[in-house]
C-alpha positions in Angstrom: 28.3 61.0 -55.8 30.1 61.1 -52.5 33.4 62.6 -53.6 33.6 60.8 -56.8 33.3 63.4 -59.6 32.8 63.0 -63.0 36.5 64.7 -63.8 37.8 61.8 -62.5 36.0 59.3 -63.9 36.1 60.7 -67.6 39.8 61.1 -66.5 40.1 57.3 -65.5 38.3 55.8 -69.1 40.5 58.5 -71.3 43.5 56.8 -69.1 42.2 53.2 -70.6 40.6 52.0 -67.2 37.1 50.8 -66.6 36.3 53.4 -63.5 34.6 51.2 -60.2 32.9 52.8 -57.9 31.9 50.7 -54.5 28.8 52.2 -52.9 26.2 51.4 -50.8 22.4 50.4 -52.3 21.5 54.8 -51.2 25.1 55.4 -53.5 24.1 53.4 -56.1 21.1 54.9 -56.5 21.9 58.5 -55.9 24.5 57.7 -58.8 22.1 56.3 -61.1 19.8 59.5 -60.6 22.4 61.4 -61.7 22.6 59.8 -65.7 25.6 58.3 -65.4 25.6 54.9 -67.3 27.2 52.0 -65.7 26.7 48.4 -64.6 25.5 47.8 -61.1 26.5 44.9 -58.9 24.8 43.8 -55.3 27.0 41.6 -53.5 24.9 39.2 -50.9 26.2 37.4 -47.9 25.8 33.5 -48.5 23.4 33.7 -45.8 21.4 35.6 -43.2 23.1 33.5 -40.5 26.7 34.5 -42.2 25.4 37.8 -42.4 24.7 38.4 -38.5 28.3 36.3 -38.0 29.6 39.4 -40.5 27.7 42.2 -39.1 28.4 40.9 -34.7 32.0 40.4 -36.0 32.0 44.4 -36.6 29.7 45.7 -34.1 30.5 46.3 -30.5 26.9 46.9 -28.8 23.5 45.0 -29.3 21.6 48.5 -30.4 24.3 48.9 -32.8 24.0 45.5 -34.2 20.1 45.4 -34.1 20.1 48.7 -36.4 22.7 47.3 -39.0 21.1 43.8 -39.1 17.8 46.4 -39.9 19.9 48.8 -42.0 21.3 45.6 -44.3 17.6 44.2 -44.5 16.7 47.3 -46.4 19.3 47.5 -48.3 19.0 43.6 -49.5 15.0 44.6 -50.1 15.9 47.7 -52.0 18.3 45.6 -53.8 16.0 42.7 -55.0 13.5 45.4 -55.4 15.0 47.2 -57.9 15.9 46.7 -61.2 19.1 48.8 -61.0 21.1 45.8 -59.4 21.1 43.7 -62.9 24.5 41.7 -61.7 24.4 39.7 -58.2 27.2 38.3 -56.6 27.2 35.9 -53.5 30.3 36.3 -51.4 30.4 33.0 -49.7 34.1 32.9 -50.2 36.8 35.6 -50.7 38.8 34.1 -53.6 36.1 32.7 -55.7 34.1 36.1 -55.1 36.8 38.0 -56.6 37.0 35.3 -59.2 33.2 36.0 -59.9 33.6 39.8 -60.1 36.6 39.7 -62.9 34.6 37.4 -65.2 31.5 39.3 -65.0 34.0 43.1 -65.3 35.5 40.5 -68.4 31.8 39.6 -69.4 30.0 43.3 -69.0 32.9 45.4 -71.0 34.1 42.3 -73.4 34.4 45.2 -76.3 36.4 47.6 -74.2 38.9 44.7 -72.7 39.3 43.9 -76.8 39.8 47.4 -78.0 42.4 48.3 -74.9 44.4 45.3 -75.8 44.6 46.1 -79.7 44.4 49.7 -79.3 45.3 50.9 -76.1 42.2 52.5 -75.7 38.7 51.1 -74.3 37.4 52.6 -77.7 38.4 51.7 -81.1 39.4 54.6 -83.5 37.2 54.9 -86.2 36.6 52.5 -88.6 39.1 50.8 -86.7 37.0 48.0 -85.1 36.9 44.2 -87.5 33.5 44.0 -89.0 
């Protein structure tokens, strides 16, 4: 999981976080493979156009550019492709982006955020959660 073992992760939620793991579309898969539950989340450029502005901004040489404008093709194919990415983001703009991504964290682990804030912990002792 490139570096990111599951220690640290079960260490993070017995800590009271939600662990978040940024990976590319290879990571997120590899992870997956590997059993580990957890809500995946492609983030899209607002356009191809934006995306070449994005990826020359970066890139110093044309062969390096042509083979990352290729490499994020795939990825955005594998993406759309799979049914892995469930949750889809559009980064047209920084601040509402990060906006986006809190309400869905909010949205995805709604039960969690509730049980941290009365208990302290993402999960509620037992019998401790209002039927």
């Amino acid at each position: 999981m490139y570096g990111t073992c599951r220690k640290e992760l079960a260490r993070i939620s017995e800590a009271g976080r939600i662990p978040i793991i940024e990976a590319d579309v290879y990571g997120a898969i590899a992870i997956n493979k590997t059993g580990l539950e957890g809500n995946f989340l492609f983030v899209y450029a607002p356009s191809f156009e934006e995306l070449r502005k994005r990826i020359g901004n970066r890139i110093e040489t044309e062969e390096e550019f042509k083979k990352r404008i290729e490499q994020a093709i795939t990825e955005i194919e594998l993406a759309n492709n799979s049914v892995l990415f469930t949750n889809r983001l559009v980064n047209d703009n920084l601040e509402k982006a990060v906006d986006q991504f809190f309400t869905l964290i909010e949205a995805l682990y709604f039960q969690e955020i509730s049980n941290y804030k009365k208990y302290g912990t993402l999960n509620a002792p037992e019998g401790g959660q209002d039927e």
